[in-house]
PyMOL Python script that loads the backbone (N, CA, C, O; Angstrom):
from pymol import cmd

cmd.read_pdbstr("""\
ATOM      1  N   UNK A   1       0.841  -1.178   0.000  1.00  0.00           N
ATOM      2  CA  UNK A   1       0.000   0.000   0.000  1.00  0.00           C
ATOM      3  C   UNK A   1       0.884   1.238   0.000  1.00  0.00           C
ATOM      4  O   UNK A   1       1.575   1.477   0.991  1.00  0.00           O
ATOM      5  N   UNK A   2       0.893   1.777  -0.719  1.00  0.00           N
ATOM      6  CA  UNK A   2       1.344   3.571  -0.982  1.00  0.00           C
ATOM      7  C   UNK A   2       0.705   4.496   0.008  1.00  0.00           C
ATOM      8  O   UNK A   2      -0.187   5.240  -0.400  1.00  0.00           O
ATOM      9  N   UNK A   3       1.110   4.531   1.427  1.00  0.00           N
ATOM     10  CA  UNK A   3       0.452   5.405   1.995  1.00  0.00           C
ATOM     11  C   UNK A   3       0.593   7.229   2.045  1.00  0.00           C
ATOM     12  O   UNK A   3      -0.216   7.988   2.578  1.00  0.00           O
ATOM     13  N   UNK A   4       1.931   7.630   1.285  1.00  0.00           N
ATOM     14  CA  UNK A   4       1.835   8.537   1.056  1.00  0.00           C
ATOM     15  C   UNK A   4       0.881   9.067  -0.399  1.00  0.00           C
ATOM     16  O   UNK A   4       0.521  10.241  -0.485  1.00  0.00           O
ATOM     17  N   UNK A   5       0.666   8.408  -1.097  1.00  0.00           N
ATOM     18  CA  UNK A   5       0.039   8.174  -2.439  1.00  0.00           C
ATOM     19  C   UNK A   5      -1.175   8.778  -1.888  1.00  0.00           C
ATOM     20  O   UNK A   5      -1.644   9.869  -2.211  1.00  0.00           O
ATOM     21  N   UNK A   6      -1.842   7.585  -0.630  1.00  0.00           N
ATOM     22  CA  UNK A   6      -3.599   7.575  -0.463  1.00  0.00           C
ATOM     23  C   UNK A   6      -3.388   9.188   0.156  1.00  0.00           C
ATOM     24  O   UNK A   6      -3.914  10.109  -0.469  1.00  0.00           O
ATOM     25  N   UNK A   7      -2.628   9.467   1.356  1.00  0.00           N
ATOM     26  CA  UNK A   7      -2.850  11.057   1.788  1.00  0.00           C
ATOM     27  C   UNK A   7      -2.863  12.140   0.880  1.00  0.00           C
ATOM     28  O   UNK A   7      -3.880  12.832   0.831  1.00  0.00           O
ATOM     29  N   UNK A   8      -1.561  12.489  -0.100  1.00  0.00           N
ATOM     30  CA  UNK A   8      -1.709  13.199  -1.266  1.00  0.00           C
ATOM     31  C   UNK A   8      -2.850  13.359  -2.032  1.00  0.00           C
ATOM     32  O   UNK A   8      -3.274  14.399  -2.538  1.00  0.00           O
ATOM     33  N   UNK A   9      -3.368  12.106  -2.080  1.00  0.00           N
ATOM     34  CA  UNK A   9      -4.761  12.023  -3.041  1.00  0.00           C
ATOM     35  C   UNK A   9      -6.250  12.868  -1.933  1.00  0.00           C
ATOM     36  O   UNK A   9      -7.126  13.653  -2.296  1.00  0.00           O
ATOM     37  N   UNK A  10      -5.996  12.311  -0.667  1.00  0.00           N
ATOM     38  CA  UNK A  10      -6.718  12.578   0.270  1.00  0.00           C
ATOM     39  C   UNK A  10      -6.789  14.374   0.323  1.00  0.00           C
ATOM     40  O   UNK A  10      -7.856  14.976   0.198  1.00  0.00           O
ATOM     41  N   UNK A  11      -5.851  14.861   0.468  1.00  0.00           N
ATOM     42  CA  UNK A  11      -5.417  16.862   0.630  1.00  0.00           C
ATOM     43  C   UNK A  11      -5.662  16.913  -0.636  1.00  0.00           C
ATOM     44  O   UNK A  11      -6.786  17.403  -0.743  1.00  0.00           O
ATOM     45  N   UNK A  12      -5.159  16.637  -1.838  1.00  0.00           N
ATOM     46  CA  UNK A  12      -5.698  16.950  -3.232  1.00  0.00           C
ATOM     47  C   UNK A  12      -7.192  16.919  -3.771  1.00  0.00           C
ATOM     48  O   UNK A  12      -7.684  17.371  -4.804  1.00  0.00           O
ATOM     49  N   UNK A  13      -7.786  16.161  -2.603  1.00  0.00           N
ATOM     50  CA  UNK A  13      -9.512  16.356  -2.978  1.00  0.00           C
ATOM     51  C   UNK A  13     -10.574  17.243  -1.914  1.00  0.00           C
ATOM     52  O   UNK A  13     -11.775  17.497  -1.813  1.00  0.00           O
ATOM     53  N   UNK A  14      -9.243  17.531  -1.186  1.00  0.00           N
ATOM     54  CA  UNK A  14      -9.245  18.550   0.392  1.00  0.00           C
ATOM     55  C   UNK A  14     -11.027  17.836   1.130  1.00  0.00           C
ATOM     56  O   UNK A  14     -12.115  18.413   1.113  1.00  0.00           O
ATOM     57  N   UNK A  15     -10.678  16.416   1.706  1.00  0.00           N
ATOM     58  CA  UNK A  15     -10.620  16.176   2.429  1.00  0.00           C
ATOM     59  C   UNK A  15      -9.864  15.276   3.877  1.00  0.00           C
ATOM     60  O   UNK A  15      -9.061  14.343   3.915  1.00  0.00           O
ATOM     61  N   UNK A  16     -10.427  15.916   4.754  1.00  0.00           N
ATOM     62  CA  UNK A  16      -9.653  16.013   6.161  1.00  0.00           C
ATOM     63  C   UNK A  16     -10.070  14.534   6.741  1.00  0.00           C
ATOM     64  O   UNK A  16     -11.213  14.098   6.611  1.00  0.00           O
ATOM     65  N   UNK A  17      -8.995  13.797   7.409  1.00  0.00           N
ATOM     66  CA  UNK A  17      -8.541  12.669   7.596  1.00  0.00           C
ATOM     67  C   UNK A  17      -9.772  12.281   8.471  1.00  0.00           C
ATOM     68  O   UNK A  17     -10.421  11.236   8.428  1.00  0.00           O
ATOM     69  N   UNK A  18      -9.987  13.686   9.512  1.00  0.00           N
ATOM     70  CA  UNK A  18     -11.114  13.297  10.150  1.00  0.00           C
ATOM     71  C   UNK A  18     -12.695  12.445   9.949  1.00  0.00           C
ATOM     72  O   UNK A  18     -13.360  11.477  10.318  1.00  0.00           O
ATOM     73  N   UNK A  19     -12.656  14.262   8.618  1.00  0.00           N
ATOM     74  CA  UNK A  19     -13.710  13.292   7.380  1.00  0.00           C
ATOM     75  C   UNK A  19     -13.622  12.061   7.030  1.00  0.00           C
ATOM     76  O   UNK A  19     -14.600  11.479   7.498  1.00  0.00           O
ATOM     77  N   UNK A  20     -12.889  11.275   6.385  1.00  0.00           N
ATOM     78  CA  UNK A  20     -12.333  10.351   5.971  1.00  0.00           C
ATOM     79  C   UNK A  20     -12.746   9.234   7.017  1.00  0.00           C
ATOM     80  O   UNK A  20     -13.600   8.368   6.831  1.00  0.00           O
ATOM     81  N   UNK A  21     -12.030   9.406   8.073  1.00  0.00           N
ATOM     82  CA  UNK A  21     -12.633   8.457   9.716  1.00  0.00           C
ATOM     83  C   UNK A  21     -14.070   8.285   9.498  1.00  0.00           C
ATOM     84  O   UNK A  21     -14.523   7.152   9.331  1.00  0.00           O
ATOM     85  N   UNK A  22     -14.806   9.296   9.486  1.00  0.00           N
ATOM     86  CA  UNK A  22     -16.071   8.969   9.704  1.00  0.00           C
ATOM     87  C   UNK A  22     -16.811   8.272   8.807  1.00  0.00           C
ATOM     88  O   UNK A  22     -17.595   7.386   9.150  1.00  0.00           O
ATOM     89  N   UNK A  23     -16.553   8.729   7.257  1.00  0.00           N
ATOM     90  CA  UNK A  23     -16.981   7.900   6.615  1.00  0.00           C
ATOM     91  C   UNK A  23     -16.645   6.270   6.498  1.00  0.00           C
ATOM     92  O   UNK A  23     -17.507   5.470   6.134  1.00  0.00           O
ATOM     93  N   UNK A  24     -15.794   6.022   6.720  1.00  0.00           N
ATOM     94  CA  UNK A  24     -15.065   4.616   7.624  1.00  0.00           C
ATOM     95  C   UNK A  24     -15.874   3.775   8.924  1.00  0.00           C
ATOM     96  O   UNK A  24     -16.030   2.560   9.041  1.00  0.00           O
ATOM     97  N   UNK A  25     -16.271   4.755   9.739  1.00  0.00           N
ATOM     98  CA  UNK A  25     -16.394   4.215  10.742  1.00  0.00           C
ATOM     99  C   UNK A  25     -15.542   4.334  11.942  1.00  0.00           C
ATOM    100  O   UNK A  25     -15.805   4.014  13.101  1.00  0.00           O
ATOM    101  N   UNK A  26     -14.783   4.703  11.590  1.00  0.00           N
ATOM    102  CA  UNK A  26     -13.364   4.687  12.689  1.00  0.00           C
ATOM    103  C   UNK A  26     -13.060   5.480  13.318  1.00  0.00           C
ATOM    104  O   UNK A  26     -13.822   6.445  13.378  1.00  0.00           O
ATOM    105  N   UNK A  27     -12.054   5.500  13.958  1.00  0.00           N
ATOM    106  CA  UNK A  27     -11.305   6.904  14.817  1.00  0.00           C
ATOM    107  C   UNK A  27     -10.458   7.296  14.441  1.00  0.00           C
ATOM    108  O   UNK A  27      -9.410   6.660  14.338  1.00  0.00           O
ATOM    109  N   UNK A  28     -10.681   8.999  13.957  1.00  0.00           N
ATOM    110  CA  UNK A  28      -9.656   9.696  13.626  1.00  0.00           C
ATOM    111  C   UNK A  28      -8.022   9.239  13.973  1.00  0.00           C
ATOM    112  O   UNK A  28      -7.203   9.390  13.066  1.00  0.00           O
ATOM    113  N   UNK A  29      -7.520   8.628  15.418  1.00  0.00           N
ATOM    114  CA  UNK A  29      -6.601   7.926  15.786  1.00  0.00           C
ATOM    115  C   UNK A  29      -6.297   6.931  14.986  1.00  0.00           C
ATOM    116  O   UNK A  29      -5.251   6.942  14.337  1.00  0.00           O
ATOM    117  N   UNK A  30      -7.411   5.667  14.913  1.00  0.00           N
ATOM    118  CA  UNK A  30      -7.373   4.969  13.544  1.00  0.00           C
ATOM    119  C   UNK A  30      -7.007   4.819  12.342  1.00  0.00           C
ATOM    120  O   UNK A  30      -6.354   3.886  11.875  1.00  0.00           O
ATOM    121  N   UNK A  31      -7.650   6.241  11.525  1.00  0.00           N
ATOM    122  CA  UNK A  31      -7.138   6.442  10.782  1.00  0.00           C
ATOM    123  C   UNK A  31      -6.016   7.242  10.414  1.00  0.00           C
ATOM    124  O   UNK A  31      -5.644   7.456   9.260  1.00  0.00           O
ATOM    125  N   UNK A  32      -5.488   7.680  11.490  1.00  0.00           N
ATOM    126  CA  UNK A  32      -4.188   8.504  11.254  1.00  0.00           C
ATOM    127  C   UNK A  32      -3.047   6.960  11.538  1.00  0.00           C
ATOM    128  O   UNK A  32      -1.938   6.870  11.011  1.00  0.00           O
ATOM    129  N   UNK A  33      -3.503   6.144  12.238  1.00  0.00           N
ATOM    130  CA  UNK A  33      -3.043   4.913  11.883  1.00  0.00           C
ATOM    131  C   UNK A  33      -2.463   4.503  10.975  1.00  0.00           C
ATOM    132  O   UNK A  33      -1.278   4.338  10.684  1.00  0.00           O
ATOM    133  N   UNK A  34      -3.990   4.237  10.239  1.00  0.00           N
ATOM    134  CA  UNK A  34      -3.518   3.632   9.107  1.00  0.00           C
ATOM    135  C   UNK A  34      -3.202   4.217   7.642  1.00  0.00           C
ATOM    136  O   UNK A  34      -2.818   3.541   6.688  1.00  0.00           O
ATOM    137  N   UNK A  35      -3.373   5.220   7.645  1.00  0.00           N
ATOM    138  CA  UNK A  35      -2.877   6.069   6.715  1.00  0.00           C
ATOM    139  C   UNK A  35      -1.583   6.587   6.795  1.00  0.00           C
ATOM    140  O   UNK A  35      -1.156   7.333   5.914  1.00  0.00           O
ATOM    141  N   UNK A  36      -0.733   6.175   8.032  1.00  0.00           N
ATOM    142  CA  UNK A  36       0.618   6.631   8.349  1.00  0.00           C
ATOM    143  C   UNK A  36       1.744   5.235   8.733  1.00  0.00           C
ATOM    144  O   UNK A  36       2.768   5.184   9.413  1.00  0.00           O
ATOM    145  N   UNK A  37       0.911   4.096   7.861  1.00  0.00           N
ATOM    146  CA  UNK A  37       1.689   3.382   8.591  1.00  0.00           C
ATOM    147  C   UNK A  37       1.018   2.042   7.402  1.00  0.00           C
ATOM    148  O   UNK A  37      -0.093   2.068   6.873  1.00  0.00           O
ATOM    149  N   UNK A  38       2.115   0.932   7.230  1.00  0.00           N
ATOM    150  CA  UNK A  38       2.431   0.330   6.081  1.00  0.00           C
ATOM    151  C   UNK A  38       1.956  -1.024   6.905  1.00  0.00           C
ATOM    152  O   UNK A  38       1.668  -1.963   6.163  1.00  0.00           O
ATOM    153  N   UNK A  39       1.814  -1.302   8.502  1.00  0.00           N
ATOM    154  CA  UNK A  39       1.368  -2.084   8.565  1.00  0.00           C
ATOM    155  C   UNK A  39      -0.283  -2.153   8.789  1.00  0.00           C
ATOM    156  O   UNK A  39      -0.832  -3.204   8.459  1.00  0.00           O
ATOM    157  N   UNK A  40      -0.977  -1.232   9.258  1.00  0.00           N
ATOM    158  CA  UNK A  40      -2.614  -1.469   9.633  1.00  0.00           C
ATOM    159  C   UNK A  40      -3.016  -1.016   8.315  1.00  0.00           C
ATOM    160  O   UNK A  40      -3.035   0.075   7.747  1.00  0.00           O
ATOM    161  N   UNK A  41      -3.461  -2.696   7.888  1.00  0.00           N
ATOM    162  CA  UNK A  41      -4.280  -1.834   6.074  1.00  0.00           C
ATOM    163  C   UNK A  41      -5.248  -1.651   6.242  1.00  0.00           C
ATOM    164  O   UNK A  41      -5.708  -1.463   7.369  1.00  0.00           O
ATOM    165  N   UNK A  42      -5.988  -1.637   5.063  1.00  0.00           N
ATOM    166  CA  UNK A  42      -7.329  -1.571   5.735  1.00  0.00           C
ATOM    167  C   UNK A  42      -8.465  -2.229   4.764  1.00  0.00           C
ATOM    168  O   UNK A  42      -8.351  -2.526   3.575  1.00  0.00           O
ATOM    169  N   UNK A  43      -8.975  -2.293   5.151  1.00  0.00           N
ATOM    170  CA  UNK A  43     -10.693  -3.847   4.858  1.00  0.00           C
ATOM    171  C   UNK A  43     -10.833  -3.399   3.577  1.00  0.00           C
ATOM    172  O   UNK A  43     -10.674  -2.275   3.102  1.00  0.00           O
ATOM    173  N   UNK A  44     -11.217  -4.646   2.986  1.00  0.00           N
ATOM    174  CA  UNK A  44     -11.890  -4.526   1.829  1.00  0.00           C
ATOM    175  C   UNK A  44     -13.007  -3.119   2.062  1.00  0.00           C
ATOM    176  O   UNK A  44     -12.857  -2.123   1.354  1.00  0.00           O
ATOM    177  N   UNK A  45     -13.977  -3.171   2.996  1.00  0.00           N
ATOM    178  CA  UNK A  45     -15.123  -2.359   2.949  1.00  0.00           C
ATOM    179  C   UNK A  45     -14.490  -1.118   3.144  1.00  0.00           C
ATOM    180  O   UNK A  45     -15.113  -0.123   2.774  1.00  0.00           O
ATOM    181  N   UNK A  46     -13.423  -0.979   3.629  1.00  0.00           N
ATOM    182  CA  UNK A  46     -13.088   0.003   3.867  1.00  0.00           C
ATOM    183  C   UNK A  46     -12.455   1.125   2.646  1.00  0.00           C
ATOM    184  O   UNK A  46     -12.504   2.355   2.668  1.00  0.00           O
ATOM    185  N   UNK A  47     -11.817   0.156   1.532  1.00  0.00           N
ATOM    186  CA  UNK A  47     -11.131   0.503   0.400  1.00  0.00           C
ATOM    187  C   UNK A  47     -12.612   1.011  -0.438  1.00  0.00           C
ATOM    188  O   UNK A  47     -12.667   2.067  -1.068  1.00  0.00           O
ATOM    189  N   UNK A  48     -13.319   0.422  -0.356  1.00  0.00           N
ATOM    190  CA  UNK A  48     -14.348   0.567  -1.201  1.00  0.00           C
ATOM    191  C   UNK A  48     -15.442   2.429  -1.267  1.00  0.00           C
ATOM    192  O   UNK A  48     -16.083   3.173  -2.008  1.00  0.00           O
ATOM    193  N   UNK A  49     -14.841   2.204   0.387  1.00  0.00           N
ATOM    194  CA  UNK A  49     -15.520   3.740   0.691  1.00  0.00           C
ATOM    195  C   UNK A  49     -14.281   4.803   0.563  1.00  0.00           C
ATOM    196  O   UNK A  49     -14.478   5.783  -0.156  1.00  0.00           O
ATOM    197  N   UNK A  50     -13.246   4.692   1.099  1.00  0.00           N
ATOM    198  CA  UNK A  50     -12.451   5.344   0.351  1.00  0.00           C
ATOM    199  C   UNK A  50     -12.372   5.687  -0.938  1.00  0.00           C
ATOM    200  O   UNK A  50     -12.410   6.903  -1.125  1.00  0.00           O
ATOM    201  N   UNK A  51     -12.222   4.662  -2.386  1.00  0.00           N
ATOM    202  CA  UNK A  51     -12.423   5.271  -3.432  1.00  0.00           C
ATOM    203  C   UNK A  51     -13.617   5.854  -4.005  1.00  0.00           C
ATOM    204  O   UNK A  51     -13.608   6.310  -5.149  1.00  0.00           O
ATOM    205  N   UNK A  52     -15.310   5.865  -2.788  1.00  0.00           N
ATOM    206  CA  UNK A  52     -15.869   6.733  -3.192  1.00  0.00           C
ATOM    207  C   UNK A  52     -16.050   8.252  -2.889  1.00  0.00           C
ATOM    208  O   UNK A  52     -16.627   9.148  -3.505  1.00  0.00           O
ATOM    209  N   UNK A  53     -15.032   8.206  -1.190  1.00  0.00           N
ATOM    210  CA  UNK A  53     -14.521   9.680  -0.799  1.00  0.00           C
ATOM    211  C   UNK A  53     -13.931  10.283  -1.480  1.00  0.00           C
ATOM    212  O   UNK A  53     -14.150  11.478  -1.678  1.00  0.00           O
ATOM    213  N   UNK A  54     -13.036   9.628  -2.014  1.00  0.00           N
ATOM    214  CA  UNK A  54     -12.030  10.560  -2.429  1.00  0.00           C
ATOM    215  C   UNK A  54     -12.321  10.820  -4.110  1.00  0.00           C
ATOM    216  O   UNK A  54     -11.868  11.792  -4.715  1.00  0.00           O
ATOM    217  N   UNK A  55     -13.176   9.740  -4.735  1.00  0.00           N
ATOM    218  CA  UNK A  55     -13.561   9.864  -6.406  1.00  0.00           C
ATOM    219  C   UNK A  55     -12.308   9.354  -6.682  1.00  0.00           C
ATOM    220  O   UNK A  55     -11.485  10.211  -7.002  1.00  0.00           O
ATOM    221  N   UNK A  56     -11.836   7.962  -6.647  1.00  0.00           N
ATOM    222  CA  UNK A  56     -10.664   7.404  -6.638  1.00  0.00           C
ATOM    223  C   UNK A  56     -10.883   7.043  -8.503  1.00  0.00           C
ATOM    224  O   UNK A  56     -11.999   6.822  -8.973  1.00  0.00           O
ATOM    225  N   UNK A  57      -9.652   7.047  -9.322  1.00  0.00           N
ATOM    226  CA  UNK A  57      -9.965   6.320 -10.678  1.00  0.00           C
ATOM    227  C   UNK A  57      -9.600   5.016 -10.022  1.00  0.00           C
ATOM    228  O   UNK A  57      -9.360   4.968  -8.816  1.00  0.00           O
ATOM    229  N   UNK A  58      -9.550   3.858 -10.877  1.00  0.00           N
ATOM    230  CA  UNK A  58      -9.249   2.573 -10.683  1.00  0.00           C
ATOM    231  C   UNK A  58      -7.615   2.546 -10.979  1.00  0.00           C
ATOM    232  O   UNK A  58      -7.053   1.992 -10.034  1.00  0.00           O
ATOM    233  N   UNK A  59      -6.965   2.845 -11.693  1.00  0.00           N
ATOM    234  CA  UNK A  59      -5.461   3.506 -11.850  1.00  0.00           C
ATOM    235  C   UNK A  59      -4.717   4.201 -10.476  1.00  0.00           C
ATOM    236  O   UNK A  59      -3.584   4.075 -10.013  1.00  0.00           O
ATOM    237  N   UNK A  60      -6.046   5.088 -10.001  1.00  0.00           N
ATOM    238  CA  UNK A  60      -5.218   5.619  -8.872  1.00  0.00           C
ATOM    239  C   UNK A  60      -5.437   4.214  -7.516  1.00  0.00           C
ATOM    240  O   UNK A  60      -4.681   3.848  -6.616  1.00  0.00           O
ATOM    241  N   UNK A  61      -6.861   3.727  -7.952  1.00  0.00           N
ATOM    242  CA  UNK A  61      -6.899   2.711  -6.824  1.00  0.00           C
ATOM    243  C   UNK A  61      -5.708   1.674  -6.724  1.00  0.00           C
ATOM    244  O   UNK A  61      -5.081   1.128  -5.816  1.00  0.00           O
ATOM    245  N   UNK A  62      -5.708   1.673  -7.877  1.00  0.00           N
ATOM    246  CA  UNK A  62      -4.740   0.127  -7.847  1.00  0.00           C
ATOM    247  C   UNK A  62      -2.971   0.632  -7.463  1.00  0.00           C
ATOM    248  O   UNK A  62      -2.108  -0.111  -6.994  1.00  0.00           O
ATOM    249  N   UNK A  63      -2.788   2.352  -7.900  1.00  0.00           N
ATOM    250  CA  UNK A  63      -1.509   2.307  -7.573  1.00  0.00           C
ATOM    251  C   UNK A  63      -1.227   2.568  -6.036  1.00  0.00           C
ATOM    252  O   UNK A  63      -0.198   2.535  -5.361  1.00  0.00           O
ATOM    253  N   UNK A  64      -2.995   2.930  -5.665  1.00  0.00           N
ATOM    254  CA  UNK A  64      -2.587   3.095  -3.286  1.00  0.00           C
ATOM    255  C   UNK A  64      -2.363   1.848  -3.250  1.00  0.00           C
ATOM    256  O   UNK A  64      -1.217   1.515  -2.949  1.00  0.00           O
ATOM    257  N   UNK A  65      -3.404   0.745  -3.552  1.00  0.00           N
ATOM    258  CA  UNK A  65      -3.318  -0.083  -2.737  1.00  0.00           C
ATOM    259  C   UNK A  65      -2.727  -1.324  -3.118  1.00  0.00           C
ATOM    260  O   UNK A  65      -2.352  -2.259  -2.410  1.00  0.00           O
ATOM    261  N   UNK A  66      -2.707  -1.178  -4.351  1.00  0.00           N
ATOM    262  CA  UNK A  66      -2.017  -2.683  -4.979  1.00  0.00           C
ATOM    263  C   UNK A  66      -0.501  -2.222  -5.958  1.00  0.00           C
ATOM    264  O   UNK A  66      -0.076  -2.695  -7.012  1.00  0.00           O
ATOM    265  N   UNK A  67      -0.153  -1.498  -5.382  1.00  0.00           N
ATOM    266  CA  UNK A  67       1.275  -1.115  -6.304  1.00  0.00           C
ATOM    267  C   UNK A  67       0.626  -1.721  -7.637  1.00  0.00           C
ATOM    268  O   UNK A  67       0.479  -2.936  -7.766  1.00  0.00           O
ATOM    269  N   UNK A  68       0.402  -1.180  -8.215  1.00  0.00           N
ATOM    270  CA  UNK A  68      -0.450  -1.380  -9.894  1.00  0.00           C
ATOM    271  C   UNK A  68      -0.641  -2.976 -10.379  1.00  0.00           C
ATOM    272  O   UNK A  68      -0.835  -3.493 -11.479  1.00  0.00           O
ATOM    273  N   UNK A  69      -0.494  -3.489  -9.047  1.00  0.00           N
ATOM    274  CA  UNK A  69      -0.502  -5.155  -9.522  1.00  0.00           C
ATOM    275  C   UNK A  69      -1.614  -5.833 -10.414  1.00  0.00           C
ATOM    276  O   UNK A  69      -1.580  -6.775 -11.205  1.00  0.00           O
ATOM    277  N   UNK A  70      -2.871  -4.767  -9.866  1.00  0.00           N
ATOM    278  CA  UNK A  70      -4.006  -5.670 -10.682  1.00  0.00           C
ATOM    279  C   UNK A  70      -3.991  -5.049 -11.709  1.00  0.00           C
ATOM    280  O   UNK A  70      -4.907  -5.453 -12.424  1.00  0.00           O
ATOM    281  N   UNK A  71      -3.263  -4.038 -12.306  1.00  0.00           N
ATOM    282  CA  UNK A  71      -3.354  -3.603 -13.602  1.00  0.00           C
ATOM    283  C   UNK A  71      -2.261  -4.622 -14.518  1.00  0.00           C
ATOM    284  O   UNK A  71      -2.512  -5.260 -15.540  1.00  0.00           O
ATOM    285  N   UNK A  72      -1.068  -4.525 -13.810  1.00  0.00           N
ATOM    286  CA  UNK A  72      -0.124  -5.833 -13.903  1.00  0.00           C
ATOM    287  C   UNK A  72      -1.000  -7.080 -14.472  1.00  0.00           C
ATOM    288  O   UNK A  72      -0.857  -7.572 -15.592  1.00  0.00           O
ATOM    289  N   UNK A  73      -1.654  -7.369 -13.783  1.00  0.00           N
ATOM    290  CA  UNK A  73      -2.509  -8.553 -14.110  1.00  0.00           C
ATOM    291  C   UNK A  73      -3.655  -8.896 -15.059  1.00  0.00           C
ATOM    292  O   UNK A  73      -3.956 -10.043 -15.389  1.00  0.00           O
ATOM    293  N   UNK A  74      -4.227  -7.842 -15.440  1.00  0.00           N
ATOM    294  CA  UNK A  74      -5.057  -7.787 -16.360  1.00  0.00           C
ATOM    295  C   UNK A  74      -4.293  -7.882 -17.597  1.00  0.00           C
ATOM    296  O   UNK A  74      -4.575  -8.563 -18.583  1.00  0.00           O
ATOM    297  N   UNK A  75      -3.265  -7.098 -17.420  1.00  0.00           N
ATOM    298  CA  UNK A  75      -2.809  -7.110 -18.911  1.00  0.00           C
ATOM    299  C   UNK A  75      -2.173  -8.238 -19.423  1.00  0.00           C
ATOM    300  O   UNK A  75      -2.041  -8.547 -20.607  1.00  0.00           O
ATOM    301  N   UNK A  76      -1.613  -9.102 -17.963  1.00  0.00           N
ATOM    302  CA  UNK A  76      -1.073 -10.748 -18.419  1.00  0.00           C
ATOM    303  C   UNK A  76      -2.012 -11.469 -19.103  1.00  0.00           C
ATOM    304  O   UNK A  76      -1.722 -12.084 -20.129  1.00  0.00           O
ATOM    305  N   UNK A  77      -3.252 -11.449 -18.573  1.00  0.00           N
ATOM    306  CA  UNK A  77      -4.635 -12.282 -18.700  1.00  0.00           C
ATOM    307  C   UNK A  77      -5.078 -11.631 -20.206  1.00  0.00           C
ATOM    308  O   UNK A  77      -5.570 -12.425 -21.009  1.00  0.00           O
ATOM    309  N   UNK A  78      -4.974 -10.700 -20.473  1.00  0.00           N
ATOM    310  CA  UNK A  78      -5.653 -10.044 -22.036  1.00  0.00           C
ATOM    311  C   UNK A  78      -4.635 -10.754 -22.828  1.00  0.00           C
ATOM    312  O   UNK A  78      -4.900 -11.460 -23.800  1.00  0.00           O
ATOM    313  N   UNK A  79      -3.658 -10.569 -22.441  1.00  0.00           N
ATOM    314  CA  UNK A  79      -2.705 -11.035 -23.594  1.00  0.00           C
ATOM    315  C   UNK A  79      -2.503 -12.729 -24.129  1.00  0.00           C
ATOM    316  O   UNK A  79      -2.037 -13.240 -25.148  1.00  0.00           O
ATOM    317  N   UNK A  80      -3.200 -13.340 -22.687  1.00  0.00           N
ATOM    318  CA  UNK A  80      -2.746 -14.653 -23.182  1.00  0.00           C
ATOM    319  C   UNK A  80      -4.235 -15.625 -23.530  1.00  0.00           C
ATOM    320  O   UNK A  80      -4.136 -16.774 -23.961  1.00  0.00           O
TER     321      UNK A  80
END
""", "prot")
cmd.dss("prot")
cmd.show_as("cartoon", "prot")
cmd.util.cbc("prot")
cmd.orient("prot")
């Protein structure tokens, strides 16, 4: 996970981490957690609301959270 990636993206759509928590569910603590730190990832459900906070593309999704792997992967699978 690119956690400087997800924050950049996060201030570039100027919202506040706090925001972010809530739509989560979580605690601002939480999420300063896990947004600052490479080991607490975070849930499927959780990714899901994130890329609708922030208006994530699927490009930008895949390069927070999957170092572009599933793009990596699609293109193995098209090709063969």
């Amino acid at each position: 996970m690119n956690v400087r990636l997800l924050k950049a993206k996060r201030v570039e759509r100027n919202v506040k981490q706090k925001d972010l928590a809530t739509v989560l569910g979580i605690t601002e603590k939480a999420m300063c957690q896990k947004e600052c730190s490479e080991v607490n990832k975070f849930k499927a459900e959780e990714m899901v609301e994130i890329v609708k906070a922030l208006n994530l593309s699927f490009p930008e999704f895949d390069a927070i959270f999957f170092d572009h792997e599933l793009t990596k992967c699609l293109r193995r699978n098209i090709k063969t």
